[in-house]
C-alpha positions as CSV (number, residue, x, y, z in Angstrom):
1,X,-116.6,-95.5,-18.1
2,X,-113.2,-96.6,-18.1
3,X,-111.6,-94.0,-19.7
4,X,-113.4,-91.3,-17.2
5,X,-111.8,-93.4,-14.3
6,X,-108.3,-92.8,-16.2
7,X,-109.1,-89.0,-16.7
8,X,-110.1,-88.3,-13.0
9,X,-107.6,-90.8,-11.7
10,X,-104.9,-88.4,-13.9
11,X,-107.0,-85.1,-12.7
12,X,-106.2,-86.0,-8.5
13,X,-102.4,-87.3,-9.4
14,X,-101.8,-84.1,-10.6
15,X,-103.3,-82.1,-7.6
16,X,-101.7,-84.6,-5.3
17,X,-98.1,-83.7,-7.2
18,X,-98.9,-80.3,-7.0
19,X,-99.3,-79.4,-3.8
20,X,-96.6,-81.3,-2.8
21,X,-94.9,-79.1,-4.7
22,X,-92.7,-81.3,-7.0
23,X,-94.3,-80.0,-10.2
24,X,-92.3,-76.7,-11.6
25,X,-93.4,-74.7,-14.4
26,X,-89.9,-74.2,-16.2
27,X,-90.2,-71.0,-18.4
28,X,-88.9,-70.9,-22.2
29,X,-87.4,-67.7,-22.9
30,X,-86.6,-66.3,-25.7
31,X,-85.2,-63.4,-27.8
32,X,-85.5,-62.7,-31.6
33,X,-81.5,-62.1,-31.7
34,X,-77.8,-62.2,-30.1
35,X,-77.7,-58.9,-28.7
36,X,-79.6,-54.9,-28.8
37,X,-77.7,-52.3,-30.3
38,X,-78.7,-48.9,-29.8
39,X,-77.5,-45.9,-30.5
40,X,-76.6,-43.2,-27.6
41,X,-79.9,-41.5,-26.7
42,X,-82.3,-43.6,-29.2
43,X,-84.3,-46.6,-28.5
44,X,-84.6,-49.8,-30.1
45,X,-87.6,-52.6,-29.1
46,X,-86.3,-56.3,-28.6
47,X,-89.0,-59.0,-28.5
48,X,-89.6,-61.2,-25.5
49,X,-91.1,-64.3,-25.8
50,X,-91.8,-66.2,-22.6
51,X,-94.5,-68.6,-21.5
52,X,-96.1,-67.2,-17.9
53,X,-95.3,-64.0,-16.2
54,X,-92.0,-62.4,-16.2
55,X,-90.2,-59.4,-15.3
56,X,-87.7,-57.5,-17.3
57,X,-84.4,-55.4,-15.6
58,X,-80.8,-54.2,-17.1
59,X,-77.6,-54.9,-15.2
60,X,-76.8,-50.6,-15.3
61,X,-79.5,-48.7,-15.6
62,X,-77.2,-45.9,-15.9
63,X,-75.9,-47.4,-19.6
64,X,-79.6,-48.8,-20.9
65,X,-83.4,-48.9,-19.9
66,X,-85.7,-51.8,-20.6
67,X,-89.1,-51.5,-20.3
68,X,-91.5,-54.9,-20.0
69,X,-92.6,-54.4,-23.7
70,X,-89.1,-55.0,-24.6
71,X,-88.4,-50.7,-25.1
72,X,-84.6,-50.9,-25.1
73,X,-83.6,-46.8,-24.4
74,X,-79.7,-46.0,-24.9
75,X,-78.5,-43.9,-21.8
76,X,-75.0,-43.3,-22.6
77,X,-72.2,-45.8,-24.2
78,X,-71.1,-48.6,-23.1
79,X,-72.5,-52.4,-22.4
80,X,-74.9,-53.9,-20.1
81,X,-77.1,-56.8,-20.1
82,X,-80.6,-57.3,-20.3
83,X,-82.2,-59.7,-17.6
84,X,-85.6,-61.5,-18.0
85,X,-86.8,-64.0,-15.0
86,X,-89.6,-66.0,-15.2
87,X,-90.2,-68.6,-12.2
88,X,-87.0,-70.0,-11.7
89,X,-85.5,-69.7,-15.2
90,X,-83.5,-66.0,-15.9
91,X,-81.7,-65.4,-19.4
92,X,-79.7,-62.6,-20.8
93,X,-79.3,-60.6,-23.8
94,X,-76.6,-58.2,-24.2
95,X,-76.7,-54.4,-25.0
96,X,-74.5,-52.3,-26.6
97,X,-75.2,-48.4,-26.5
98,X,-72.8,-46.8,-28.9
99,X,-71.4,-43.1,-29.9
100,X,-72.2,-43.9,-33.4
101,X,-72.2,-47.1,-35.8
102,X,-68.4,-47.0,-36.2
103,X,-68.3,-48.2,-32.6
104,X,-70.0,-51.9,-33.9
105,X,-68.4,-54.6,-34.0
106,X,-69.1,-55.5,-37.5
107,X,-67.5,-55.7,-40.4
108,X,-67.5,-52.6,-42.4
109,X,-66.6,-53.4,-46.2
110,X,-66.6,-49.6,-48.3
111,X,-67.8,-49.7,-51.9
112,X,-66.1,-49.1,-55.1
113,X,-67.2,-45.5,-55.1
114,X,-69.4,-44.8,-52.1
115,X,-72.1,-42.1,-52.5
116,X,-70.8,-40.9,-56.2
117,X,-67.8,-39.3,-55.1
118,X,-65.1,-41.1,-56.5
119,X,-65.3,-43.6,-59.7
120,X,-65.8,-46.8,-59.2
121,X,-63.2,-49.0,-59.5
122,X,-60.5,-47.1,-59.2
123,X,-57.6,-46.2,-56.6
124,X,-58.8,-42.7,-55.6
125,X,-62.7,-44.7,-54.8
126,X,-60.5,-47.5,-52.2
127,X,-58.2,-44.4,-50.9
128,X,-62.0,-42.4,-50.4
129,X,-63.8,-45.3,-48.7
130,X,-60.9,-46.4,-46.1
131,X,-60.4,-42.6,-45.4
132,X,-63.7,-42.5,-44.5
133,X,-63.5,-45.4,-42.2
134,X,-64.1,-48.7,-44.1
135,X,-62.4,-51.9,-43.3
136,X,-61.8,-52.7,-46.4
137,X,-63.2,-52.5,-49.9
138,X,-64.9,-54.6,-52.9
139,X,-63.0,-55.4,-56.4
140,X,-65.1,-56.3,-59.1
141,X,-62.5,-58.0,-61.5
142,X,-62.8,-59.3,-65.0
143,X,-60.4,-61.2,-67.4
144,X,-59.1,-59.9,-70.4
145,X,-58.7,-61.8,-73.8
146,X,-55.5,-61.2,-73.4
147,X,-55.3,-62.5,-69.7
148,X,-55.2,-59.6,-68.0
149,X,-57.0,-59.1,-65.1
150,X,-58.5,-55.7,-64.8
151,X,-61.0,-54.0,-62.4
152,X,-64.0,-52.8,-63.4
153,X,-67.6,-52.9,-62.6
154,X,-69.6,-53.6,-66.2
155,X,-68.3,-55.8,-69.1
156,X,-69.4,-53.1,-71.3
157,X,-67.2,-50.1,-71.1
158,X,-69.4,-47.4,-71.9
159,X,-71.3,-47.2,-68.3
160,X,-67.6,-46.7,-66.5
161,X,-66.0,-44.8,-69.2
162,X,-67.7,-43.8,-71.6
163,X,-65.8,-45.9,-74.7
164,X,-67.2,-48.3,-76.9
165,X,-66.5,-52.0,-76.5
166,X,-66.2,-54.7,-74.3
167,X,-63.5,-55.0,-71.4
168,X,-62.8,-58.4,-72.6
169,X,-60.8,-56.8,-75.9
170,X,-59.3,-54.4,-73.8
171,X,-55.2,-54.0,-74.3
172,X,-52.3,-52.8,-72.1
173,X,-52.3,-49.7,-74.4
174,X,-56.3,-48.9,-74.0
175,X,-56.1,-49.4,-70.4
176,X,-53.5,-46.7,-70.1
177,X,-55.3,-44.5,-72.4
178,X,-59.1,-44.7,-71.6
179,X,-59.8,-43.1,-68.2
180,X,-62.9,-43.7,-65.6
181,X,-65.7,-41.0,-65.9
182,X,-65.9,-38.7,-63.5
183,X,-62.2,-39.2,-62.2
184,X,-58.6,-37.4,-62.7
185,X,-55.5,-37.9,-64.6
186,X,-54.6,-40.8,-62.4
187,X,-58.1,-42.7,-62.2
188,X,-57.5,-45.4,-65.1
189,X,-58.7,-48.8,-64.9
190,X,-56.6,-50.4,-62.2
191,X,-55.2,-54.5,-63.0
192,X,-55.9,-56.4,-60.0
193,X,-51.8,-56.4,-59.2
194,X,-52.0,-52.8,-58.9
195,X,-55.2,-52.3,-56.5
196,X,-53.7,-55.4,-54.2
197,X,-50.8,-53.7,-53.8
198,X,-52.3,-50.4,-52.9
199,X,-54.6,-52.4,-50.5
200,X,-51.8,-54.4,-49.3
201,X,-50.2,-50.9,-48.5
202,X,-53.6,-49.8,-46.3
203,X,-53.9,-52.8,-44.4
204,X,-57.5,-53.5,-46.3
205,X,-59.8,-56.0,-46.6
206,X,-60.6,-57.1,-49.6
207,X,-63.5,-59.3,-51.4
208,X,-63.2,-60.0,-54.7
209,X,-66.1,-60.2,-56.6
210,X,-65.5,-62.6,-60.1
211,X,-67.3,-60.8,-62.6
212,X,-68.9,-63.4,-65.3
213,X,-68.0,-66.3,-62.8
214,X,-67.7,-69.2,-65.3
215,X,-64.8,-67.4,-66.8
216,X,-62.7,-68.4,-63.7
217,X,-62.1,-72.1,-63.5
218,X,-58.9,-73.4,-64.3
219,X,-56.2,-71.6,-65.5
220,X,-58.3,-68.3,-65.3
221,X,-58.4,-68.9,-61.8
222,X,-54.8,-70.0,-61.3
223,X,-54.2,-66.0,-62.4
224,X,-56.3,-64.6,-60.1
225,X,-54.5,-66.8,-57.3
226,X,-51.2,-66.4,-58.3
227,X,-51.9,-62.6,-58.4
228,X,-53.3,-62.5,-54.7
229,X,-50.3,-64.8,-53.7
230,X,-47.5,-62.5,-55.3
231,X,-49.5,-59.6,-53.4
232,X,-49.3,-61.0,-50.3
233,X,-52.8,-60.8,-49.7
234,X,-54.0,-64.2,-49.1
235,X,-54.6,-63.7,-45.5
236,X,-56.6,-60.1,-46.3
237,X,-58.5,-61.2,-49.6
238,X,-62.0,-63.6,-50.2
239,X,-63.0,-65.0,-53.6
240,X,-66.5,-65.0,-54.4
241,X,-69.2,-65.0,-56.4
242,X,-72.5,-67.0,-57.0
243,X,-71.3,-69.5,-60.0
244,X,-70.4,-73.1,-57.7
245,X,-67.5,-74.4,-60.0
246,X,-65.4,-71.2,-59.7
247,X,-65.6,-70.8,-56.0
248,X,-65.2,-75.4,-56.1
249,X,-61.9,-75.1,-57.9
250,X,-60.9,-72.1,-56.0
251,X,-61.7,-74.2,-52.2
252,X,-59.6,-77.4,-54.0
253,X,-56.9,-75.8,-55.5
254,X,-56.2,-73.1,-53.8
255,X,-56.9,-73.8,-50.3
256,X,-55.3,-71.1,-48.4
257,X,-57.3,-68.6,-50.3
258,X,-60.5,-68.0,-48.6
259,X,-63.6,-68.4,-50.4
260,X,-67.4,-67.4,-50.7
261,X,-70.7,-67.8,-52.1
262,X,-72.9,-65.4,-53.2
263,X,-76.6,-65.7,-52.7
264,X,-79.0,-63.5,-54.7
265,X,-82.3,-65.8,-54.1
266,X,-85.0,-64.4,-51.4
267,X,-85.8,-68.3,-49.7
268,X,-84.7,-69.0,-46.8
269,X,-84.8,-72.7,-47.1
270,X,-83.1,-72.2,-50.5
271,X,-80.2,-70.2,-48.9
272,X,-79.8,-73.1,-45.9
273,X,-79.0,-75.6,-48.4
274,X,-76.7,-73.4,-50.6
275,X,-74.8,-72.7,-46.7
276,X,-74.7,-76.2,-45.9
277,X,-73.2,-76.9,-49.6
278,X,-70.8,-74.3,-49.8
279,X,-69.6,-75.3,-46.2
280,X,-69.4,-79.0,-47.7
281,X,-67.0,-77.3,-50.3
282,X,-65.1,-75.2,-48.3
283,X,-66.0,-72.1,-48.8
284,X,-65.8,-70.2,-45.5
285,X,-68.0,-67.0,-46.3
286,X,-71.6,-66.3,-47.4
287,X,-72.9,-63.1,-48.6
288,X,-76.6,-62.6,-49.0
289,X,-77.6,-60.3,-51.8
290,X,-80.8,-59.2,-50.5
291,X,-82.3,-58.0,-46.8
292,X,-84.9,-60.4,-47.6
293,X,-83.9,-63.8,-46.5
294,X,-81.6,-62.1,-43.3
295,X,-83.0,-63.2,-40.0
296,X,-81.2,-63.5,-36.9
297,X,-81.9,-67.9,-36.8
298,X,-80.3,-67.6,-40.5
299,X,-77.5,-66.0,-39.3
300,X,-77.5,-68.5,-36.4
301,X,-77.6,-71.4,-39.3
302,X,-74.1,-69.5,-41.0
303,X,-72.4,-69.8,-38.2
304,X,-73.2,-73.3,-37.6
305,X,-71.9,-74.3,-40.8
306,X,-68.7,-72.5,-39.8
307,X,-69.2,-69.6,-42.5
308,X,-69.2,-65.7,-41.9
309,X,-72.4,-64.3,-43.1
310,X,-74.0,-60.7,-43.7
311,X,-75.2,-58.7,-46.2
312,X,-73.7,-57.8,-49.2
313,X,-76.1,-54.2,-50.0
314,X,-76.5,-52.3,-46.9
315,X,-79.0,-49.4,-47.7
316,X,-80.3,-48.0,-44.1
317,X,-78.7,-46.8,-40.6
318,X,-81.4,-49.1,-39.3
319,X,-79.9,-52.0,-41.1
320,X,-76.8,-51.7,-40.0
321,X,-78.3,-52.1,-36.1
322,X,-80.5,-54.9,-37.0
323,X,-77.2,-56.8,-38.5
324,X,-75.2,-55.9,-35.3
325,X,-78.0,-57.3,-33.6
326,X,-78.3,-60.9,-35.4
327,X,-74.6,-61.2,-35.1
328,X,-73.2,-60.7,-38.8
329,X,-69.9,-61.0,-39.4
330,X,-69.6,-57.8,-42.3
331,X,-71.9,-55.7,-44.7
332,X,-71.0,-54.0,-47.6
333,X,-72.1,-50.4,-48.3
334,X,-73.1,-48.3,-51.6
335,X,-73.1,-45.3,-49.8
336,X,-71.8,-43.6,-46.8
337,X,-74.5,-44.2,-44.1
338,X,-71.9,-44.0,-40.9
């Protein structure tokens, strides 16, 4: 009996409160990212999430349509803003309708030896990729026997070049002499001096990938940052690679060197905790190997930590959008796709 008396007593507040109108139903909008990108003439669908009735609008219909499904349509380029109200709560979204995907505001990083053209590795593959209209390129460097430090995609040789043997055991003289398949006179295997200072030249950006990461602690890694300081690349170039005591010794030593970790796993929790420790470290970028684990709140969580994130194998146009869209800081490409 008594708790009926509390339920109806609670039932007539409530009526009482609301028609005296002091009860407001505040709406919780949301989107599923930081902005739409959409390509001149295409359409793209954003989702809406909103709890009651709401209605949907862009600031220029003349630059963008929005239709209440969340139908973004490109009119012509240029930016406008997407405009949900709901009671007496409104958000906004941006929109970005663009000529092409060169007009992003991401990061473009060219590979090695985009679409097959050039050989990997090699001067004639960075000169091809920024010609095209990359930012900047990927160097995939190893460390000699000898101390050199060379680039070069595979440990083995044979893949790249075509020799037997090991790029470990490789000399001065046999880097000279063995060329890159698929290349001309001038396409040998590059030391890391030489393709810094030829990106140094360009105005590049450069990642550095450290092949066979546990190679590069100590001294090994004092070579690659003395290298990169005689270049004059510390301000263009980022260490990384997904073994934690390299990229550690890199963020304590070498401080003014900047610094990521690479994450080839597919969980998202997994990845969190490998952001929040490599922020703990000092590393200041994170790539993420695969699509998989890529969301717009796991970009969100990046940024948070205070690291640049995105994806480090971009295989789709659509992709590229959908990072633009979460707010990534760069991809890297295999193949032209802009």
């Amino acid at each position: 009996m008594k708790k009926f008396i509390k339920t109806a007593f609670a039932g007539l507040l409530l009526c009482l409160l609301l028609l005296a109108g002091s009860i407001s139903v505040h709406a919780q909008i949301h989107f599923d990212r930081a902005s739409v990108n959409v390509l001149n003439g295409s359409s793209r669908k954003v989702r809406i999430s909103c709890k009651g009735k709401y209605s949907v609008a862009t600031t220029d219909d003349s630059i963008a349509t929005v239709t209440h499904s969340g139908k973004v349509k490109g009119k012509k380029a240029g930016s406008c803003e997407i405009v949900v109200t709901c009671g007496a709560e409104s958000a906004r979204l941006p929109v970005h309708v663009l000529r092409s995907l060169r007009d992003g505001s991401i990061l473009f990083l060219g590979h090695r030896g985009y679409q097959g053209k050039y050989p990997e590795n090699t001067i004639s593959s960075f000169k091809g990729a920024l010609n095209y209209g990359a930012d900047g390129v990927e160097l995939d460097v190893h460390i000699t026997n000898s101390k050199a430090l060379v680039v070069f995609h595979d440990g083995s040789l044979s893949r790249v070049s075509g020799k037997q043997g090991k790029i470990r055991n490789l000399t001065e003289q046999t880097r000279k002499k063995y060329r890159v398949k698929g290349g001309g006179k001038s396409d040998q295997i590059p030391t890391l001096e030489e393709a810094l200072r030829y990106l140094k030249s360009r105005n590049a950006t450069v990642f550095i990938h450290l092949k066979n990461g546990k190679k590069f602690t100590g001294s090994n890694a004092d070579l690659v940052a003395r290298c990169i300081r005689e270049c004059g690349m510390e301000k263009q170039c980022v260490v990384f690679n997904s073994n934690c005591d390299s990229i550690w010794y890199f963020t304590a030593h070498h401080p003014d060197i900047p610094t990521g970790f690479f994450y080839g796993g597919s969980s998202p929790s997994q990845a969190r905790g490998r952001m929040r420790k490599a922020a703990s470290r000092g590393a200041s970028w994170f790539f993420f190997y695969s699509k998989r684990p890529v969301s717009f709140s796991m970009i969100q969580y990046a940024h948070q930590c205070g690291l640049r994130a995105g994806l480090y194998q971009t295989r789709k146009k659509s992709d590229i959008l959908q990072l633009l869209d979460y707010g990534a800081d760069f991809t890297i490409m295999y193949r032209r796709l802009i």
